[in-house]
Every structure is written in C-alpha cells, then in structure tokens.
C-alpha positions in Angstrom: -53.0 112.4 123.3 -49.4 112.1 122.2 -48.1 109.5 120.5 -44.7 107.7 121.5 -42.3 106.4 119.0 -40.1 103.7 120.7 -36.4 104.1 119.3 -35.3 101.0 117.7 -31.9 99.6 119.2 -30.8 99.4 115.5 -30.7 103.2 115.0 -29.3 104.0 118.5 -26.0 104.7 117.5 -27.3 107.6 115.6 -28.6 109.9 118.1 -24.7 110.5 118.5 -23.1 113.0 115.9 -20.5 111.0 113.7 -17.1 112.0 115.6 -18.7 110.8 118.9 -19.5 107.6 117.1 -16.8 106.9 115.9 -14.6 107.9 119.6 -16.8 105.2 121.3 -16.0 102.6 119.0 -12.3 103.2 119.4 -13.0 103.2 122.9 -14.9 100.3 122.7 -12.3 98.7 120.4 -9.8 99.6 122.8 -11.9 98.0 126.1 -12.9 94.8 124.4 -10.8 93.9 121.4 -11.9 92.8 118.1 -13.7 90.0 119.3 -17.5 89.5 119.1 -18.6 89.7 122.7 -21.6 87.3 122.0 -19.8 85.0 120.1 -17.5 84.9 123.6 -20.6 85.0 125.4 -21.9 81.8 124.1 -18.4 80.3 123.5 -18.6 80.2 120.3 -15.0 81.2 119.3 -14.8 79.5 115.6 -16.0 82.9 114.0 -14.0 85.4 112.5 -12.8 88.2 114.5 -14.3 91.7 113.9 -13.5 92.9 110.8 -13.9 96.6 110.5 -13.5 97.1 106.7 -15.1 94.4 105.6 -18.0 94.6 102.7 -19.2 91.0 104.4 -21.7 92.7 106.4 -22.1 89.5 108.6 -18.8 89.5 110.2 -18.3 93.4 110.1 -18.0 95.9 113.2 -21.5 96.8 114.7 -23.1 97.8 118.5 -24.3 95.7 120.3 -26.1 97.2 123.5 -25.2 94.6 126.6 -28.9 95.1 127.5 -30.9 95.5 124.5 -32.7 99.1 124.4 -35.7 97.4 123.8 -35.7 95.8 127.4 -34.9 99.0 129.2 -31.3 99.1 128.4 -29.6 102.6 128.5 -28.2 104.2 125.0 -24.3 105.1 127.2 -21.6 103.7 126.2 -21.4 101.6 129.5 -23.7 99.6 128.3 -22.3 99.0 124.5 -19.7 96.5 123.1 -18.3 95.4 120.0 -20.7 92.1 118.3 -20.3 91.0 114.4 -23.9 92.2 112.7 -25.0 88.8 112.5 -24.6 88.3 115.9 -26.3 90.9 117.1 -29.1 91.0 114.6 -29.9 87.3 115.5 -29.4 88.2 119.3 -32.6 90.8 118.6 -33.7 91.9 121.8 -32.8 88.5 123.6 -30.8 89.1 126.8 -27.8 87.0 127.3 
C-alpha cells in the first residue's frame, strides 16, 4: 500500500519553477495591489502595506491561497492573492 504525502499550503508555491513564480506575483500584484487581502478581509486596515523587500518577515510579500490547499483548495493562480506572512501564517488553514 502506497503512502500519500499531503502537500503543505506553505510549500505550494514551489511546485512552480522560479520565473513562473515570480509572473504570478506580478500578476497578482497587479490584480490586487499591495494590500493584504486578509487584513481587508477582516477590516483591519491599520497594518502596513505589503512590503516586498522587506527583511521584516511579518509584513513581507507571501501567498496566500483564498481557500487554503489544506481544505481542498486548488494550487492555480485563481485561487491565490497577495497576504503579509503573519497574516497568513495565523490564518493557517482557517477559511475566511
């Protein structure tokens, strides 16, 4: 019997080779802004926009996948937008 190794949402982005990452997130970028989209989502708009070269890892660039690959959420970038990494690392696999 086969084992199957559930991919973490964390390492998602990976599967894609670096250009393609890096396209989606100036597409992404380009859809959404550099706002958090779950900072927006809970109204929380007192946190610092996106900043994508920031050594502060909290309020740096990151995925966030709209619904969470752990609850049967699709790895396509119709179902990504842009989230601070605090934000999505405390949104886990919560939906919104």
């Amino acid at each position: 019997m086969q084992a199957t190794k559930k991919k973490s949402s964390n390492n998602a982005m990976r599967t894609f080779m670096a250009s393609e990452r890096r396209a989606i997130r100036a597409r992404l970028i380009e859809k959404y802004g550099t706002n958090c989209q779950l900072c927006i989502a809970k109204n929380r708009f007192d946190k610092a926009p996106i900043d994508m070269e920031s050594h502060n890892l909290d309020w740096s660039w990151s995925v966030d996948h709209i619904i969470p690959i752990g609850l049967g959420g699709k790895n396509v970038e119709s179902n990504m937008w842009p989230a601070h990494r605090k934000c999505n690392s405390d949104r886990g696999t919560d939906s919104i």
